[in-house]
C-alpha positions as CSV (number, residue, x, y, z in Angstrom):
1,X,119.1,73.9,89.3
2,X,117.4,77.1,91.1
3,X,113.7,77.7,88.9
4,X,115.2,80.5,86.9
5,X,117.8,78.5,85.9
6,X,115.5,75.6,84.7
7,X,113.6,78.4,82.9
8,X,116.9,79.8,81.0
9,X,118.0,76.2,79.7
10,X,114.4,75.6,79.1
11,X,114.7,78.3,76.9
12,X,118.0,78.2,75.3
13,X,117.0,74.6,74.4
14,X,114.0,76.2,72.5
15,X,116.2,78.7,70.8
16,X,118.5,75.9,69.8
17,X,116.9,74.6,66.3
18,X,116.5,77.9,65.4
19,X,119.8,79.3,65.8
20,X,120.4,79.5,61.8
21,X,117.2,82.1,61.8
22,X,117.0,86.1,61.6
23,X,116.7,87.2,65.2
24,X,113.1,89.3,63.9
25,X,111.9,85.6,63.2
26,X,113.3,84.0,66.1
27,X,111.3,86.6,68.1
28,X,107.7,86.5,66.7
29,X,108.1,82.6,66.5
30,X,108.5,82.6,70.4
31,X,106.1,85.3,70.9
32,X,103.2,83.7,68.3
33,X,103.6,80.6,70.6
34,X,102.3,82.3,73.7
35,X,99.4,82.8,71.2
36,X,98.9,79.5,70.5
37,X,99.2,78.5,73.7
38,X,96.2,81.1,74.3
39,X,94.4,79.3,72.0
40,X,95.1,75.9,73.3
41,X,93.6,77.1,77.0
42,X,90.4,77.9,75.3
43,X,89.8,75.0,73.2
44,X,90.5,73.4,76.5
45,X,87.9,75.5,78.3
46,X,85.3,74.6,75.7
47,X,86.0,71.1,76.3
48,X,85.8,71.2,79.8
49,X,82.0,72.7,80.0
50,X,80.8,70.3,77.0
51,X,80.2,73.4,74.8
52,X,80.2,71.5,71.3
53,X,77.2,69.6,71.7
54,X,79.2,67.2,68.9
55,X,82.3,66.4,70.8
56,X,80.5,66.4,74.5
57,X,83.0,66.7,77.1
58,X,86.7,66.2,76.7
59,X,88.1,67.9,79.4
60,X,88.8,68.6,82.8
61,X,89.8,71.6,84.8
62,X,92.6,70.7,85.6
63,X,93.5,70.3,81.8
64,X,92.4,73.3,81.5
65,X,94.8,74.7,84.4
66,X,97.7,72.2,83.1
67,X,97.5,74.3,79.4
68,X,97.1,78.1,81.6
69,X,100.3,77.0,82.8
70,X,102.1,76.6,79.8
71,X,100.9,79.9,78.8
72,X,102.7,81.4,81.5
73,X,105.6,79.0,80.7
74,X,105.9,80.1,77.3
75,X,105.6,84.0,78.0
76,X,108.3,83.5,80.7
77,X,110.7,81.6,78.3
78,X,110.1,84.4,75.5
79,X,111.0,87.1,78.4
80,X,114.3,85.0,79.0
81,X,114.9,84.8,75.0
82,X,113.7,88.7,74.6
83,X,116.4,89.4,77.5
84,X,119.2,87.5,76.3
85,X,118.5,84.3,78.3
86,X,119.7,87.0,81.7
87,X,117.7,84.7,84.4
88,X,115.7,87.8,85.5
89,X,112.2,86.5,83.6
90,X,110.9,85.2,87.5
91,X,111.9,88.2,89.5
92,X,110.6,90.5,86.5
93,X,107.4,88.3,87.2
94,X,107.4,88.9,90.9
95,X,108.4,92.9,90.6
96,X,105.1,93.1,87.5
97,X,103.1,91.1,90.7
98,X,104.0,93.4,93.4
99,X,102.9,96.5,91.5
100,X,100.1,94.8,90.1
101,X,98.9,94.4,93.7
102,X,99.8,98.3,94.7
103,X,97.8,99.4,92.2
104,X,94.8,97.1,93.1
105,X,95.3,98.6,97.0
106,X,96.6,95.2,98.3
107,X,100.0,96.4,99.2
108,X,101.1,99.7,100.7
109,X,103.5,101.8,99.0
C-alpha cells in the first residue's frame, strides 16, 4: 500500500463511526482534531523544557516531534475527508511545499 493510500484508509477508517452524522459535523469534528492535536504538541513542549516547576520534566523531544507528526497526520487525513478520500492529500502537500519554497526564493520559477 503506496503512502497515500495508507493515508486514504487511514482516513475512511476515521470517518467510519461517524458515518450516521451530518456531513457539517463530520467536518468540524475532523478539523477540531487537528486542534487538539495542536494543543497536544504544546503541552508536550512544556513538558519537554520542565516549564511547570510542579510536574518537572516529562518529556522528550522526540515526544514532542512524535505529537508534531500527528498534527500533520491529522491535517492530511481531514484534506483526504474534505476531498472525498481522492488520494491527492500528499501531492497537495508536495505542490503547497514547492510554492512555499518559490515564494521564500529557494526554487526558481
Amino acid at each position: 500500500m503506496t503512502p497515500a493510500e495508507q493515508l486514504v484508509a487511514l482516513s475512511r477508517w476515521i470517518d467510519a463511526p461517524n458515518a450516521h452524522r451530518d456531513p457539517e459535523a463530520q467536518a468540524w469534528s475532523r478539523i477540531a482534531k487537528v486542534g487538539e492535536e495542536h494543543g497536544e504538541v504544546i503541552a508536550a513542549y512544556i513538558g519537554a523544557i520542565g516549564q511547570n516547576p510542579r510536574k518537572g520534566v516529562t518529556h522528550t523531544l522526540e515526544d514532542v516531534v512524535d505529537e508534531l507528526l500527528d498534527v500533520a497526520l491529522t491535517a492530511l487525513a481531514a484534506v483526504e475527508h474534505l476531498r472525498g478520500h481522492d488520494g491527492a492529500a500528499l501531492s497537495l502537500l508536495e505542490d503547497k511545499l514547492a510554492r512555499v519554497a518559490r515564494r521564500a526564493g529557494l526554487l526558481d520559477g
